[in-house]
N, CA and C of each residue as an Amber inpcrd file, in Angstrom:
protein
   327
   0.8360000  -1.1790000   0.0000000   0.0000000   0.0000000   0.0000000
   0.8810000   1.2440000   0.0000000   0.2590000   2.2770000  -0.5130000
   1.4060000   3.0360000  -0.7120000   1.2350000   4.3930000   0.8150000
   2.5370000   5.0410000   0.7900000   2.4940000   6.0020000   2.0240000
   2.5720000   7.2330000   2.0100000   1.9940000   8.1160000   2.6220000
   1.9940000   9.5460000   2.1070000   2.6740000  10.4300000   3.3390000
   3.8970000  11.2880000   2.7480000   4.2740000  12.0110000   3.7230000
   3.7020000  12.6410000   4.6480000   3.9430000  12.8390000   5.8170000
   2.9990000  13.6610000   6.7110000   2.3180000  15.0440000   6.3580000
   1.4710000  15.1670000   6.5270000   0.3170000  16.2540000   6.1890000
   1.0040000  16.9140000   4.7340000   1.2670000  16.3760000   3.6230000
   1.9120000  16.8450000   2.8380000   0.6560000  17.1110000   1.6180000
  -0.2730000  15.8730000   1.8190000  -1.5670000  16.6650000   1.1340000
  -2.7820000  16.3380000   2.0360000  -2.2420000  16.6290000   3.2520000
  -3.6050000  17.1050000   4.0100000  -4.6820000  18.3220000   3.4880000
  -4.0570000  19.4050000   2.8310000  -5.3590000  20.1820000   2.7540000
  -5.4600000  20.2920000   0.9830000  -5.0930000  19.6120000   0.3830000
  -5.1640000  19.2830000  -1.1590000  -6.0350000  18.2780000  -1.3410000
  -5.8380000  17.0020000  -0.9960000  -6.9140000  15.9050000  -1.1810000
  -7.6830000  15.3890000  -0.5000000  -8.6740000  14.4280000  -0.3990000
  -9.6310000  13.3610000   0.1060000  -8.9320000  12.2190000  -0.3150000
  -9.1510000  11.1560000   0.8500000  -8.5890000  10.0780000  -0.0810000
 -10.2680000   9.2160000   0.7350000 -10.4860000   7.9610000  -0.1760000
 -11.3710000   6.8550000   0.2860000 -11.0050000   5.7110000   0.0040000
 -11.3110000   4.7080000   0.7360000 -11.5550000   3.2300000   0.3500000
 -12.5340000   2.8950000  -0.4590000 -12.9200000   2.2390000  -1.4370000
 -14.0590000   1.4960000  -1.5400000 -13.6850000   0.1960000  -1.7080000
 -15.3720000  -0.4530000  -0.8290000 -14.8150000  -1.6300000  -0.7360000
 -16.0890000  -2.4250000  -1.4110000 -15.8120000  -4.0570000  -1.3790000
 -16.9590000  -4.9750000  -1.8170000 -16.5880000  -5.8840000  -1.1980000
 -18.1230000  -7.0390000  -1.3890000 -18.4540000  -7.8330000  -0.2320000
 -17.8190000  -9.1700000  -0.6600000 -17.4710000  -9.2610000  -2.1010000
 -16.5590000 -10.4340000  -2.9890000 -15.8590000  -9.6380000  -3.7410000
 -15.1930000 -10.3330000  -4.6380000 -13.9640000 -10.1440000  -5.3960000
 -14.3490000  -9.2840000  -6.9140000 -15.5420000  -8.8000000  -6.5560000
 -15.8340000  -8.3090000  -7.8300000 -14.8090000  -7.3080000  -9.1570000
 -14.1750000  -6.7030000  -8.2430000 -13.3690000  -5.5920000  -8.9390000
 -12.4520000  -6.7210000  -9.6780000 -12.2690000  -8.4160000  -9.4960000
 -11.3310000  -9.0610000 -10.3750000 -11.8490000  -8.7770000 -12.0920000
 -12.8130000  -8.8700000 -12.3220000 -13.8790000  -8.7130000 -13.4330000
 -13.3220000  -7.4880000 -13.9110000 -12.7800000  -7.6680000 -15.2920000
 -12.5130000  -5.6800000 -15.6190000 -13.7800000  -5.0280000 -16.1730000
 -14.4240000  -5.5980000 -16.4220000 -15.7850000  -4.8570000 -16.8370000
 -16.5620000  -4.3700000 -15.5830000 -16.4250000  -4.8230000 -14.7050000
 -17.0100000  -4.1490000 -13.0650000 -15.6020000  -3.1770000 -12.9240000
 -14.6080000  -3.5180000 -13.3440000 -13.3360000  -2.8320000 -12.5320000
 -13.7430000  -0.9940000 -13.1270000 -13.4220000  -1.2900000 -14.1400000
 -13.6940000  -0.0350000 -15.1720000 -15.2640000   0.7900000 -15.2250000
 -16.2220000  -0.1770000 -14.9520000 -17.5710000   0.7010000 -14.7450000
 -17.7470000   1.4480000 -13.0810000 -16.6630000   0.5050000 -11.8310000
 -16.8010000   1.3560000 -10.8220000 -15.9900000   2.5820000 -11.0270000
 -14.6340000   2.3440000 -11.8020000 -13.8590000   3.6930000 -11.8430000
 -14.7970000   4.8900000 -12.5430000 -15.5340000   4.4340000 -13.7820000
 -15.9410000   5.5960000 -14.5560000 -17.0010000   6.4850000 -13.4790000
 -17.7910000   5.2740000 -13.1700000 -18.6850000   5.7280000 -11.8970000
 -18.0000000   6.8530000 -11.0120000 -16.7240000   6.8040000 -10.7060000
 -16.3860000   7.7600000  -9.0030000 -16.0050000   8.7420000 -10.0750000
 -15.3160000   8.6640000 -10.9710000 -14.4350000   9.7610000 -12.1300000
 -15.9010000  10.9310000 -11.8240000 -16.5750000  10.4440000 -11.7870000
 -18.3830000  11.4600000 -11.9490000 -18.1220000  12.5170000 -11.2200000
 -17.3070000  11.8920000  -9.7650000 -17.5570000  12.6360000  -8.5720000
 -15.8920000  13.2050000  -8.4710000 -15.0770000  13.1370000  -9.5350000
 -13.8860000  13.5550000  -9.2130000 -12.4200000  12.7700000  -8.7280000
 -13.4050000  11.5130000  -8.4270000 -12.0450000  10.9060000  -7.8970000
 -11.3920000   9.8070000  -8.6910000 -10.1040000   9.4820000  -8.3070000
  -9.0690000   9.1220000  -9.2820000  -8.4920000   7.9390000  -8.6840000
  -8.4860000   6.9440000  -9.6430000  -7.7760000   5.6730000  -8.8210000
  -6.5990000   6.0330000  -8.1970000  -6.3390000   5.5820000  -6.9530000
  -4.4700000   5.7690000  -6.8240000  -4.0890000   4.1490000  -6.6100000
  -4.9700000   3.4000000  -6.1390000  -4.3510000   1.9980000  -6.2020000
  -5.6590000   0.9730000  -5.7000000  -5.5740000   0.0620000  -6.1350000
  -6.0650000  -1.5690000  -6.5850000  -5.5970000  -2.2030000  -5.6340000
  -5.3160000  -2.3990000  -4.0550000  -5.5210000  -3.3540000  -3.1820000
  -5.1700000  -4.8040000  -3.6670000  -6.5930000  -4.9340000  -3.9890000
  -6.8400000  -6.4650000  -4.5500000  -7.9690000  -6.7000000  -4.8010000
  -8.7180000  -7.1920000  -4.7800000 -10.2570000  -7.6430000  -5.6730000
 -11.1730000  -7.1060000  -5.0800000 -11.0310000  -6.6960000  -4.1120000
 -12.1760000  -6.1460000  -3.0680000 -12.2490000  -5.2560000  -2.5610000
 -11.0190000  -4.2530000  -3.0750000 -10.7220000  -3.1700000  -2.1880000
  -9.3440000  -1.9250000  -3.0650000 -10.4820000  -0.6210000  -3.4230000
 -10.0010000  -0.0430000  -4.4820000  -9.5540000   1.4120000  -3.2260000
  -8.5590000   2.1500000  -3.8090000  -8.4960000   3.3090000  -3.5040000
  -8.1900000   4.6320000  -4.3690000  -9.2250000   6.0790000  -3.7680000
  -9.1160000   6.6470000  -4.6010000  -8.7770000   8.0220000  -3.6110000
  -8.6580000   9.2800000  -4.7580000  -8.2600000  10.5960000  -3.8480000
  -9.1280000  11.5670000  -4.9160000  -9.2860000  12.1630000  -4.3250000
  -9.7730000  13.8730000  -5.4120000  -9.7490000  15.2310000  -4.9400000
  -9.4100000  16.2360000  -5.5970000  -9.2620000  17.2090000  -4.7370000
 -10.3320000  17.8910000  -4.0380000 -10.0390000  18.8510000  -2.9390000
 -10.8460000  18.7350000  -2.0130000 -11.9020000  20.0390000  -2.8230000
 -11.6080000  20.7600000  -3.8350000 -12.4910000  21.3090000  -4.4650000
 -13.2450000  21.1290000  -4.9890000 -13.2690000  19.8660000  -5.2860000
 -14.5670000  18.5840000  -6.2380000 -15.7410000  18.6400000  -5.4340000
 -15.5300000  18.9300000  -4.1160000 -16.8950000  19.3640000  -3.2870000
 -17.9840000  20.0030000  -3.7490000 -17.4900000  20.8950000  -4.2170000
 -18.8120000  21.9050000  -5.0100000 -19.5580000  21.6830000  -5.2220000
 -18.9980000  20.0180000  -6.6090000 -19.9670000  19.8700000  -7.1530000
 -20.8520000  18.7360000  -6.9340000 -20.9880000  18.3020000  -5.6490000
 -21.4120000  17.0960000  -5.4130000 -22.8980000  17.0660000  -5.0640000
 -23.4170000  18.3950000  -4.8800000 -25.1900000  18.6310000  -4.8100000
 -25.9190000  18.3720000  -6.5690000 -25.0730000  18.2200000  -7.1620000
 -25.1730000  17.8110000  -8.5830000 -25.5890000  16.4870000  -9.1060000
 -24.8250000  15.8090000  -8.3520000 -24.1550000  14.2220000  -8.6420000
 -25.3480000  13.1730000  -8.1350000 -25.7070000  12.3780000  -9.1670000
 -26.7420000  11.3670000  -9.0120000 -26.3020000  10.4180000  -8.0990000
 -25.2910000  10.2890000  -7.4190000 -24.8650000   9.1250000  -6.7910000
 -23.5820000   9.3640000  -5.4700000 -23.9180000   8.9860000  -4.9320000
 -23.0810000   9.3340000  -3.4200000 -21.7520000   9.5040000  -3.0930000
 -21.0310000  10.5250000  -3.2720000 -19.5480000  10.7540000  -4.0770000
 -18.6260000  10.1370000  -2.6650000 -19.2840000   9.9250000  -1.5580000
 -18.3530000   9.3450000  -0.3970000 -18.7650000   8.1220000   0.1040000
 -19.6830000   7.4040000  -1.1210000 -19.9900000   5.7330000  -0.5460000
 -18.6440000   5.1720000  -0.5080000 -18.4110000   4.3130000   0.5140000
 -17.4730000   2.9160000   0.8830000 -17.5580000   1.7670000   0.2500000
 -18.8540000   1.3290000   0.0640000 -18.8060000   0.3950000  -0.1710000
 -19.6420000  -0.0720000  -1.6680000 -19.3060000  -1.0450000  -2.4430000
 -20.0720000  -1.4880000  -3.6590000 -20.7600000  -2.6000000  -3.6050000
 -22.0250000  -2.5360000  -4.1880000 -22.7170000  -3.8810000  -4.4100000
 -23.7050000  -4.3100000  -3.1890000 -24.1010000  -5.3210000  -3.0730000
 -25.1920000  -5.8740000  -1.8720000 -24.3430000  -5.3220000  -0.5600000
 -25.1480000  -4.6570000   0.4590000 -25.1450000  -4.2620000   1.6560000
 -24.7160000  -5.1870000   2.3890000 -23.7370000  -5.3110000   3.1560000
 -23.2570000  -6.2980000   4.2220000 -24.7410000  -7.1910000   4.8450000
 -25.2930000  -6.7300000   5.6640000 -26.5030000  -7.3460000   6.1410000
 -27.3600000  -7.9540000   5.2870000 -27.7550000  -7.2800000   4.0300000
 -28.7710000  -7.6290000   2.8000000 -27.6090000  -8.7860000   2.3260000
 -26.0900000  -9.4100000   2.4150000 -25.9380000 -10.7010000   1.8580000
 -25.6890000 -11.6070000   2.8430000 -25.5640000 -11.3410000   4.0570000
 -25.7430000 -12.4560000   5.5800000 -27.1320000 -12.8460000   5.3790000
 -28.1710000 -11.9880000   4.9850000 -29.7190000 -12.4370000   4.9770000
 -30.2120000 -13.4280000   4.0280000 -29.2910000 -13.0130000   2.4410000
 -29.0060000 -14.0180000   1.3350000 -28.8070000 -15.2490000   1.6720000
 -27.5080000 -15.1500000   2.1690000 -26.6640000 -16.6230000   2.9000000
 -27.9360000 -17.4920000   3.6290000 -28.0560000 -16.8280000   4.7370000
 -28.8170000 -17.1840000   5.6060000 -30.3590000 -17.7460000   5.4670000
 -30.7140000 -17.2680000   3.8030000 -32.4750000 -17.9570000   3.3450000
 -31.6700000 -18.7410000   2.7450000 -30.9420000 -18.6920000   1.6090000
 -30.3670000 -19.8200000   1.1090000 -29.9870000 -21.0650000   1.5520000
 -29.2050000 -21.3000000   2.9980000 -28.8350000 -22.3660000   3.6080000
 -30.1130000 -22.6500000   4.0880000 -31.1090000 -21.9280000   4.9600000
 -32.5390000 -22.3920000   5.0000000 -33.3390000 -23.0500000   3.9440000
 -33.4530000 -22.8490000   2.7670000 -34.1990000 -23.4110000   1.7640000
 -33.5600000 -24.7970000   1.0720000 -31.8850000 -25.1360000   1.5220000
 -31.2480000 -26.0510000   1.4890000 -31.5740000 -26.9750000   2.5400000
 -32.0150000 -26.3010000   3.4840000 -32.4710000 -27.6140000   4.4290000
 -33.4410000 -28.1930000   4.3920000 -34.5410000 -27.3520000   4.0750000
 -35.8630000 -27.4650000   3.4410000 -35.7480000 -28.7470000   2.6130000
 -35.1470000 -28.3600000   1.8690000 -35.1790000 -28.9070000   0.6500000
 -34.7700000 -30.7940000   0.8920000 -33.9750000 -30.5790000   1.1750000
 -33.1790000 -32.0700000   1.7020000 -34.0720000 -32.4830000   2.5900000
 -34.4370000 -31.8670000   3.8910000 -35.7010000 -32.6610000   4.4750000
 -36.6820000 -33.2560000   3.2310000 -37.0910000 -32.3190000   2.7450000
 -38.6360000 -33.0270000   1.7520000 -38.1720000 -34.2150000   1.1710000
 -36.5430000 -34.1610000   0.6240000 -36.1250000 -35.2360000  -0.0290000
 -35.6990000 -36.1900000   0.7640000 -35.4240000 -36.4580000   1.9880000
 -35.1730000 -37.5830000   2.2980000 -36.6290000 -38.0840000   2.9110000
 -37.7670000 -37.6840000   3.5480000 -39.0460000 -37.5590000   3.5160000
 -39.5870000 -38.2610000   2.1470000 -39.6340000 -37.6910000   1.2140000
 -40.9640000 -38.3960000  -0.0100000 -38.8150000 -39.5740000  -0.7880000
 -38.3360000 -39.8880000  -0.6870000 -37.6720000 -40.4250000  -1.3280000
 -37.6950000 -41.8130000  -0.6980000 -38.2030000 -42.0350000   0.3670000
 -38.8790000 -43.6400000   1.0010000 -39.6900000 -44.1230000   0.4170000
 -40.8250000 -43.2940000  -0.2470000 -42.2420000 -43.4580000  -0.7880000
 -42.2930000 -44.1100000  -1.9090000
């Protein structure tokens, strides 16, 4: 990860994380539609983590224009909501059990 001298662009930039809940950013067609996406709001890749976890900076004058912007220029995170995919997980392994009950149930018959 890279390191930034002390307060050397403290009052020049923003920097953010964004993150996701899988590896999506491996995909360059997600990689490139989240970048064009933040470019909206000003900000600029500075580095690629790894599949899940992008970072960006923009200057702190890009503020202006963010009462403009269709989309939330300081979201964290991409894709299904942490809780909204534990809830996924969580009907899914339910409807797997379901399921296997009925089948070992009518598969005697």
């Amino acid at each position: 990860m890279s390191e930034y001298p002390e307060n050397k662009f403290q009052n020049e930039w923003e920097y953010k994380i964004l993150r996701a809940n899988r590896s999506v950013f491996k995909k360059p067609e997600v990689f490139h539609r989240v970048c064009a996406e933040e470019r909206k709001a000003a900000w600029i890749l500075v580095e690629k983590f790894d599949d899940m976890r992008l970072r960006f900076k923009r200057p702190m004058s890009a503020r202006e224009n963010d009462q403009r912007l269709k989309l939330d220029p300081y979201r964290t995170r991409y894709g299904m909501a942490p809780g909204a995919l534990a809830a996924a997980i969580v009907g899914l392994v339910f409807v797997i059990i379901i399921l296997a009950v009925l089948l070992i149930r009518f598969s005697g018959h």
